[in-house]
N, C-alpha and C positions, 0 to 999 in steps of 0.2 A: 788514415789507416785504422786507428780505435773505431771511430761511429761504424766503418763497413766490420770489423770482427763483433762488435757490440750486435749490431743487428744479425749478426748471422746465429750467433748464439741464442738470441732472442727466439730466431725462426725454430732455429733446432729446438729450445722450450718445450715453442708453443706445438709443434709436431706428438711431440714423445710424450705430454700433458694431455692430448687428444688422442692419441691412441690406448692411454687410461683410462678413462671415461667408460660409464657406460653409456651404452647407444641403444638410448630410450628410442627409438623411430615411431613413427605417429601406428604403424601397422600393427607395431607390438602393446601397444597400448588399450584397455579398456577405459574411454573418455566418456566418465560420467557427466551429462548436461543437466538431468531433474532427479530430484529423490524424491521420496514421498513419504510419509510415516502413521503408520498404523499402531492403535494398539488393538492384542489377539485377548481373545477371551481369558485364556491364561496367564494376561498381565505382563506379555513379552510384546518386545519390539519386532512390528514389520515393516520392513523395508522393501522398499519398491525403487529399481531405478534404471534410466532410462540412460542405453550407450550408444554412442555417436560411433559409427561404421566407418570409417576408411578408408577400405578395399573399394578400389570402384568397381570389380566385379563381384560383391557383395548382392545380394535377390535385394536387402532391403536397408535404408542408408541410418538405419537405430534396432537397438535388440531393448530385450527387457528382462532384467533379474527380478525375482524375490529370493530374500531369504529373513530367517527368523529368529533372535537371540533373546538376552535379556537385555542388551546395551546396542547401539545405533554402530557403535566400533566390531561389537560379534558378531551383528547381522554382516557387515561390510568384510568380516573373513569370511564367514560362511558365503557370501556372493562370490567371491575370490576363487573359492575352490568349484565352482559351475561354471565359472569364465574360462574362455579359451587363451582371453588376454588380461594382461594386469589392469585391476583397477586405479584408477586416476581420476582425483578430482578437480583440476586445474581446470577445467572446462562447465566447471556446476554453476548453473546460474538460475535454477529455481530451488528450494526447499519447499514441498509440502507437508503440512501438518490438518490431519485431521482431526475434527473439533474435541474428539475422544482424548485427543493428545493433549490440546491446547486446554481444556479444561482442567487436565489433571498437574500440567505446566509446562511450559516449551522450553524454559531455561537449561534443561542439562543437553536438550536438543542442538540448542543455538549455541550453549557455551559451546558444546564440543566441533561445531562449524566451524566458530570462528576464532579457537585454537589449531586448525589446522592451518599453517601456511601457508597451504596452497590453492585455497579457497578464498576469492576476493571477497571483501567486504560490502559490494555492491552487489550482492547475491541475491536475490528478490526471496522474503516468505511469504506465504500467504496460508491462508487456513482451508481446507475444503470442507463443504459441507454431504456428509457423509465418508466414503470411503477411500483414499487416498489411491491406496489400490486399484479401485474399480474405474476409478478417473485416468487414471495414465492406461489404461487395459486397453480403453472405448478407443473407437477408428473412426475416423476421421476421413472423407472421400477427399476432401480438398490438402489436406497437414501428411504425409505417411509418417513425419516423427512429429508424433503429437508433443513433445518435448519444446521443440519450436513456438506451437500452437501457443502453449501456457506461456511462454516468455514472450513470445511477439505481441499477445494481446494485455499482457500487466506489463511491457515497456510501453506500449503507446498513449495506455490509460491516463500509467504516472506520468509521461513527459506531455503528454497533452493535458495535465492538469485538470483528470476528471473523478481523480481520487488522490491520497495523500500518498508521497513513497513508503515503505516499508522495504527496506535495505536491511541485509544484517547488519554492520554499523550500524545503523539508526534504531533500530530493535532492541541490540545490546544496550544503547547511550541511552534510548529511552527508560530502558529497567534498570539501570545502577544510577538513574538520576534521580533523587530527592523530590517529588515535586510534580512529576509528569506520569501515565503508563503510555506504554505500545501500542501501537495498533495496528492490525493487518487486516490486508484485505481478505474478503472470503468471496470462493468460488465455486460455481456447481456442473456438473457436469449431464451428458444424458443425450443421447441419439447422435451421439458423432459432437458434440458440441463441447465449447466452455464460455461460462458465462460469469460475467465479475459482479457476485451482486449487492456487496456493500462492504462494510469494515466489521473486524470483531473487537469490541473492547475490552480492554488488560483489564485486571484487575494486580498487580507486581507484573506476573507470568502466569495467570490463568484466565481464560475467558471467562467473563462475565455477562454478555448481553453481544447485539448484534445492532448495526444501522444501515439502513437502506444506500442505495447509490444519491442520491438527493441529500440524505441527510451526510454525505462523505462530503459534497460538495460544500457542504457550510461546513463543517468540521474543519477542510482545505481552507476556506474562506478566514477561520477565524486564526490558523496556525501559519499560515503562509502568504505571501503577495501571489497574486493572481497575475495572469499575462495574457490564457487565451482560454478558463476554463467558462463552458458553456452548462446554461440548466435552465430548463423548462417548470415554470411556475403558474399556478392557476389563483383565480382571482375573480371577485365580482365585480361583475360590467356595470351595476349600479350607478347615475350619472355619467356615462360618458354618452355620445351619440354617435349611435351605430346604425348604418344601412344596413334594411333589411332584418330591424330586430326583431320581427315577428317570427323568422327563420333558422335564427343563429341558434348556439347552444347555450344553456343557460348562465356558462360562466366563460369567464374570459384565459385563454392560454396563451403565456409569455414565452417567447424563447429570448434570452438576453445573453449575450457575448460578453466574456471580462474583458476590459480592454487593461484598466490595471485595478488594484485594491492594496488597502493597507489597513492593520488591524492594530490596536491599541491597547494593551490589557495592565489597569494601574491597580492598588489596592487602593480603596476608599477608605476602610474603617478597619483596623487591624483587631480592636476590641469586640465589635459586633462581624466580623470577617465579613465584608464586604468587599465587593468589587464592582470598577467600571469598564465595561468591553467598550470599545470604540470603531467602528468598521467603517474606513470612508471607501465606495466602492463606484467608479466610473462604467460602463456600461453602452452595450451596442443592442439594439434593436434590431433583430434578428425576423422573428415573424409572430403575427398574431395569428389567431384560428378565427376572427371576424374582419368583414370592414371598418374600420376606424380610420377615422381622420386624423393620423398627430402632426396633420402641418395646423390643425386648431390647435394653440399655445393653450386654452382650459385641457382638453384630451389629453395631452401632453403630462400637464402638471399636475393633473388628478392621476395618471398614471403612474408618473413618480412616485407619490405619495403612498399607492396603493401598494406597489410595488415594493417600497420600503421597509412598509407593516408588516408585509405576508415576510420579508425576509427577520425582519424581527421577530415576528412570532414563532416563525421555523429554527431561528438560533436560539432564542428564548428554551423552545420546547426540545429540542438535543443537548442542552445544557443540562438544563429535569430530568432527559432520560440518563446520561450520565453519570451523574451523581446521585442516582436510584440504584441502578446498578452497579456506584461504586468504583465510577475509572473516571482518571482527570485525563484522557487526550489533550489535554488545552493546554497543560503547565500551567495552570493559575496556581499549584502548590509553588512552582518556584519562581513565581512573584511575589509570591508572600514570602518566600525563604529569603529574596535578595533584598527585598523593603522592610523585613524587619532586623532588626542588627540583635545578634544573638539568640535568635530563633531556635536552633538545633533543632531544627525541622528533620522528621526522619520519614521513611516509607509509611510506617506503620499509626505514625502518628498524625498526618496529613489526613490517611486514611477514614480516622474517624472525625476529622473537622474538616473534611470538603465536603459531606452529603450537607451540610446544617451554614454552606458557605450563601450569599445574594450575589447574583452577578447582575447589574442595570445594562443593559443593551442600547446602546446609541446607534442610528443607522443613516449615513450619510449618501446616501443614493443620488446618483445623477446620470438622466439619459446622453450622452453628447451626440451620437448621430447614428441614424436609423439605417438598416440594411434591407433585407427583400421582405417586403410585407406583405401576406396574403388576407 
């Protein structure tokens, strides 16, 4: 007799608890998907942001605000009072930052992100080159919510392992870490398109320099295990024997499949800051741009070799460019923070002993089997 009044009381609750509420409904909602951020000549924040429709009798299934304050929370009232419905960011899953922003520092951008609650922590940023604005504006005949667009194409990237994630989690943990900066990718826009064209390197929270899509793929390489990332490498054909060399072109073009890798980073000399990088990287043969024969075991093994060099020399030389311009993507600061005991390694201070740091590149290459070769 108690369990049947228990439960009914229960019922009655949860009734009289639900008719409290408010009744957020998805119709009365403005669900923010991408924002963008600009800065205006006047040194205020613009905001661009892109809302997720509804209504299925709606003309078109995303709207697009601007509005303009001194802070990224002003612009976001001023959007408020042009919206027919409440803003809501539970549904944000890009951040744009234009380089204008990111040079001057993304941090009070991102803290304020991801102090909001409602905003998941796997939120993609990325940097655009040029106007943030003028990227989310452009149409798209294939995307109508170009929103979409920007997220379907940097989720595929990062999960097919053709550039490094950049989360806000990972954004944030990279810039209060000791030892490491951020890094995001940067994207361009123009004739209906978006294109992902390499990473921008931190310097704490401001951009300092830029790297191609090739050079994101060693970057990935040196920070992470690979699984299925792919990259096209050029090489001279010098000693191998090729049909048709009279006709070919004068260098030789790799495409090789990660099948897996792993990467090693010790410090060698705490006194002279040195370091050893270590990369042992397994590898699919994918296609060449000549006839080659690598069921010959010399073609084969001469390509190995060659292979190993070009990717040494390419890690070799992203390492240079980096610590030219002053960003450790790699965390070798906190390598050196966890091998030396009492270090009290800090941001500021890594900063000026990483450009003056040797890093020796080891490259352990191995082809194990070959796929369509032209």
């Amino acid at each position: 007799m108690w369990k049947i009044v228990i439960k009914l009381i229960a019922i009655i609750l949860v009734v009289l608890l639900s008719a409290c509420a408010d009744p957020k409904t998805l119709e009365r909602m403005g669900l923010v998907t991408t924002v963008g951020y600009d800065v205006t000549e006047d040194g205020e924040v613009l905001a661009t942001m892109v809302l997720l429709h509804i209504d299925p009798e709606a003309p078109q299934n995303s709207a697009i605000l601007t509005a303009k304050a001194s802070t990224s929370k002003g612009a976001r009232i001023k959007a408020d009072l042009k919206s027919p419905k409440k803003l809501q960011s539970g549904q944000l899953r890009v951040a744009l930052l234009s380089e204008e922003v990111v040079k001057l520092g993304l941090i009070n951008l991102a803290d304020t992100l991801a102090r909001d609650p409602s905003i998941s922590d796997l939120t993609y940023l990325a940097v655009v080159e040029g106007s943030a604005n003028s990227l989310i504006n452009q149409k798209n005949t294939h995307f109508t919510d170009i929103s979409q667009l920007i997220y379907k194409e940097l989720d595929q990237n990062i999960k097919g392992e053709t550039i490094p994630s950049s989360t806000l989690q990972e954004t944030m943990h990279d810039y209060y870490a000791d030892g490491i900066d951020p890094v995001l990718p940067t994207i361009k826009g123009g004739n209906g398109e978006i294109k992902i064209t390499g990473m921008a390197l931190m310097n704490t929270d401001r951009m300092v320099g830029k790297i191609n899509s090739t050079e994101a793929f060693f970057l990935k390489l040196i920070n992470d295990r690979y699984e299925a990332g792919s990259v096209e490498l050029i090489i001279s054909k010098d000693g191998f024997t090729i049909v048709n060399q009279a006709q070919s072109p004068r260098e030789l073009a790799v495409v090789i499949d990660t099948i897996n890798s792993k990467s090693d980073i010790k410090l060698k000399s705490k006194e002279n800051l040195e370091f050893t990088l270590k990369i042992k990287l397994k590898t699919r043969l994918l296609e060449i741009n000549q006839t080659l024969d690598i069921k010959n075991p010399n073609n084969l093994k001469l390509l190995e070799e060659k292979l190993a060099e070009k990717i040494k020399t390419d890690v070799e030389a992203l390492i240079a460019k980096a610590q030219e311009a002053g960003s450790d993507p790699f965390g070798f600061g906190e390598v050196y923070r966890k091998s030396v005991r009492k270090s009290n390694l800090t941001t500021e201070k890594w900063h000026k002993m990483y450009p003056e740091s040797k890093v020796n590149v080891d490259i352990d290459f191995e082809i194990l089997r070959t796929g369509v070769v032209e």
